[in-house]
N, C-alpha and C positions, 0 to 999 in steps of 0.2 A: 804487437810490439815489433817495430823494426830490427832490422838481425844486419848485421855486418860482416863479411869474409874479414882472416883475420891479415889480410895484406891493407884493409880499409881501415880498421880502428885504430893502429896506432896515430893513424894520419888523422882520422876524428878526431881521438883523443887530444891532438896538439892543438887542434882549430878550436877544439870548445874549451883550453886552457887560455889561450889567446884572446880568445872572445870574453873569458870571464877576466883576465886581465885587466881587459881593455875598458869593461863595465866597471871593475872595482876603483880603475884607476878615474874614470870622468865620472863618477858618484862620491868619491870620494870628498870627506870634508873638508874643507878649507878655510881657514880661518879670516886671511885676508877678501875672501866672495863674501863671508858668514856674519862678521863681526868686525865692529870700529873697536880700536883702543879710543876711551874716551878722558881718563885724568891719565895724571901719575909722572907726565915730563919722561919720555920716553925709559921708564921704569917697565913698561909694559909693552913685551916682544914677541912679534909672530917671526917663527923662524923656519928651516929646512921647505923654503916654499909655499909656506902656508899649512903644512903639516901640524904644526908644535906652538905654543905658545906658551908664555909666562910672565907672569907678575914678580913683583919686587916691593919689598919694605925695606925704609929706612929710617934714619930717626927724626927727616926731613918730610917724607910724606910716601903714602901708600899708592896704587894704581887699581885700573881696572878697566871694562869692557862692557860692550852691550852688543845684541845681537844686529842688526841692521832688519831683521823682520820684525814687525809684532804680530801677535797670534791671539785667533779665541779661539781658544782649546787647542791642545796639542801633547804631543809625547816628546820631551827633549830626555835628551843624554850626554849626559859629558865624562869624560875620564879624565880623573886626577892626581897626581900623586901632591901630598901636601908638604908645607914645610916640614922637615925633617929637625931630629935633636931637639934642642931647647927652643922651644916656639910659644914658651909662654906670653900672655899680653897679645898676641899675633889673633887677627880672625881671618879667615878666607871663608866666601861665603859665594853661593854659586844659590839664582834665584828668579824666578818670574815677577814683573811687578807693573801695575801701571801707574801713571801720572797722576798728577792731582790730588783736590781733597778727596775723601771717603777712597782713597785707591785700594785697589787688591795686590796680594803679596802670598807669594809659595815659596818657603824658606828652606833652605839646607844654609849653615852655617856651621862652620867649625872653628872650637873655638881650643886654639894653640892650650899647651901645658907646658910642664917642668920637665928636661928628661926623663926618661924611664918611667912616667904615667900617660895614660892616653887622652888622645883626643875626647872631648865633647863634640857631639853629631847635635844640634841643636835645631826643629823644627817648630815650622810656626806656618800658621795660617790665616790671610787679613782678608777680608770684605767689609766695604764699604766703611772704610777706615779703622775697624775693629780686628784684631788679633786677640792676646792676651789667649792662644791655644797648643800652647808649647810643649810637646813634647823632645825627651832629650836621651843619646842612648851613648854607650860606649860600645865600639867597633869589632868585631871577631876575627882582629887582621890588626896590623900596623900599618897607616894610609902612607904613612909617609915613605915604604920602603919600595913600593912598588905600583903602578896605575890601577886602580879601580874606577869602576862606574856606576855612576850616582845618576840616576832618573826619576821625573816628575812625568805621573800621566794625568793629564786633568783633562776630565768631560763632563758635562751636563751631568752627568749621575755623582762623582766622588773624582776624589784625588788619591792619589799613590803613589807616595814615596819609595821606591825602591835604590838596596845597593846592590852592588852584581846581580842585580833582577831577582834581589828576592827581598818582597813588600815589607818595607820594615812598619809605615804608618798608612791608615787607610780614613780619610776625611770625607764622611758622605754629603751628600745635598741634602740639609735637612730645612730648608727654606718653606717647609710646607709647615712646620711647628712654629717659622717664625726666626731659624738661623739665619744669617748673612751666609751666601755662598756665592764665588766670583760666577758670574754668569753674561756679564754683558759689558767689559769693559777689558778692551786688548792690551797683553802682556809683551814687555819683550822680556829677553834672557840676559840676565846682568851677571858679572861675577865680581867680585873685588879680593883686597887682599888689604887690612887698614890696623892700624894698632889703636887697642880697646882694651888699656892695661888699666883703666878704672873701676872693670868688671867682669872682665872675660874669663879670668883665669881664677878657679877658687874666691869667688866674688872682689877680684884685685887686688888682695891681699899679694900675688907673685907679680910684680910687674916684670916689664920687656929687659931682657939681656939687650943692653943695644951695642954690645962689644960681638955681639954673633953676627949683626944685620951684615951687609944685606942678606935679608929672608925673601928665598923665593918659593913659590911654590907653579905647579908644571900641568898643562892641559894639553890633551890630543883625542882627537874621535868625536866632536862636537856632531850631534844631530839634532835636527829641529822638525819631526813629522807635524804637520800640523795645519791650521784654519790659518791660511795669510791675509793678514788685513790689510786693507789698501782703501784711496779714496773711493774704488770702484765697488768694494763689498769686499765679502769673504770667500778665501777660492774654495772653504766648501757651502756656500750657498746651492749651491745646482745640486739638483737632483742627483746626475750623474757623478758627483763626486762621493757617491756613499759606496760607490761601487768600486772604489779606486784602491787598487794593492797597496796593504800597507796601511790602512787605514782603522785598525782593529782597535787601538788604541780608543775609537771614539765611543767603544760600547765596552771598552774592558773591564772587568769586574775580577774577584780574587776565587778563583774555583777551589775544590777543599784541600787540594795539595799545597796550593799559596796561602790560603790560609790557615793552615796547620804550619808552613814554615813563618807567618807572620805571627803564631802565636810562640813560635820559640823565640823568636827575635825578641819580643818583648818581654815575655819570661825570665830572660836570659840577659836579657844587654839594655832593655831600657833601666833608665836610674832617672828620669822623671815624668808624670805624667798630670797634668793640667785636672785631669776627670777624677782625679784621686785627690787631690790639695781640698780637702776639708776647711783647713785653717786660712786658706786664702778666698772659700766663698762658702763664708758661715752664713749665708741667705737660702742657701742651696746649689748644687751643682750647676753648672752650665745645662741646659734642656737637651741639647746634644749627645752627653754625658749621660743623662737618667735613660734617656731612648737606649743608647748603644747597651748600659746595663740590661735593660730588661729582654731586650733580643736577643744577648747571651744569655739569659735566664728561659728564657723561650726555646731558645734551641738546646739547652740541657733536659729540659722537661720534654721535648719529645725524642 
């Protein structure tokens, strides 16, 4: 290990503060490099330099964005604080998805409430035009008071939903039984912010305050690790890109500490789950659903 006199470290010490300065400041994310606003009639604002960004509801029309990459496979991250107060009828929704028919879709969506009740965390997951696998939680926090972040890892093996990094939903590749799992068709990262007061809220029975609008709701910290797709291929095709820092994301799985916090999350704060609705598939569960039981039953038995 290298040693320093102590007339030498301080002066270290200021170069490698400098230095990581200077790294944080040209890696940093930036909304206007990152992301087109694409509806909304300049409702939808990047501001302090590309730092900050936000959407706006009214009772004329909602906004939103998309990434300027698309990606197979990747780890995104965004921070959000959401509308605040009475934000019933309101969704803001932050998501992967591709074009077309049979497209793929990785959902976080929240869906606005009454004051003084909380948001719905509303997850979904589409391949090959198929969804219909929603789970929904209420929050351990009030979103709206302060930025949290909301991450999607998707790889070849499973998907996970995390908030402040800890796995709230975990969606495996079960393609081998016969599930749809997105595997071959490039995402980008969408958000919007739109009023959905025919459903959203207490199945629409609360429609929108529109004497509150404008509703905004606030992003900063956008990251997007990930397979960039282009006409040329994928920049991880090559070999040498498995090797690349920062790339863990592509084999991540939930080791027993995340999955012990994944089962309290659900324990504790989911209030719906698709594998449990009986009364919605009196044929039988989804196959997905019978697998994941019996593997919890597997792993209690040894």
């Amino acid at each position: 290990m290298a040693s320093f006199t102590h007339s030498q470290s301080p002066l270290m010490l200021l170069r490698l503060m400098l230095m990581t300065c200077i790294i944080a400041a040209t890696s940093a994310a930036n909304f206007y490099q990152d992301v087109d606003l694409t509806w909304g009639d300049l409702r939808g604002k990047i501001l302090n330099g590309g730092q900050y960004l936000t959407l706006s509801l009214d009772k004329a029309s909602g906004s939103g964005f998309q990434s300027k990459n698309e990606y197979l496979f990747a780890r995104v991250d965004m921070q959000l604080k959401l509308v605040p107060d009475n934000s019933a009828g309101t969704v803001t929704t932050f998501y992967l998805s591709s074009q077309g028919p049979g497209h793929d879709e990785i959902d976080f969506e929240f869906l606005g409430n009454s004051s003084g009740n909380p948001y719905t965390l509303h997850t979904n997951v589409y391949a090959q035009g198929k969804g219909n696998k929603e789970q929904q939680f209420h929050l351990w926090f009030d979103p709206t008071a302060a930025f949290h972040t909301y991450s999607i890892v998707w790889n070849r093996q499973r998907i996970i939903f995390l908030v402040d990094n800890s796995p709230i939903r975990e969606f495996l590749n079960n393609a081998a039984i016969g599930v749809p799992f997105p595997t071959s068709q490039p995402m980008r990262v969408y958000s919007s912010l739109w009023n959905a007061d025919e459903w959203a809220t207490q199945g629409g029975r609360v429609k929108t305050d529109w004497t509150k609008a404008p509703f905004t709701a606030s992003y900063r910290n956008f990251n997007a690790n990930g397979c960039v797709n282009s006409p040329s291929g994928s920049s991880c095709s090559s070999k040498s890109a498995n090797s690349i820092n920062g790339q863990a994301w592509r084999t991540q799985e939930l080791d027993p500490a995340a999955r012990n916090r994944l089962q309290w999350v659900q324990r504790n704060f989911m209030i719906y789950d698709y594998c449990t609705d009986l009364k919605r598939f009196p044929q039988g569960l989804p196959a997905e659903c019978r697998r994941s039981r019996s593997q919890i039953a597997a792993s209690l038995e040894t």
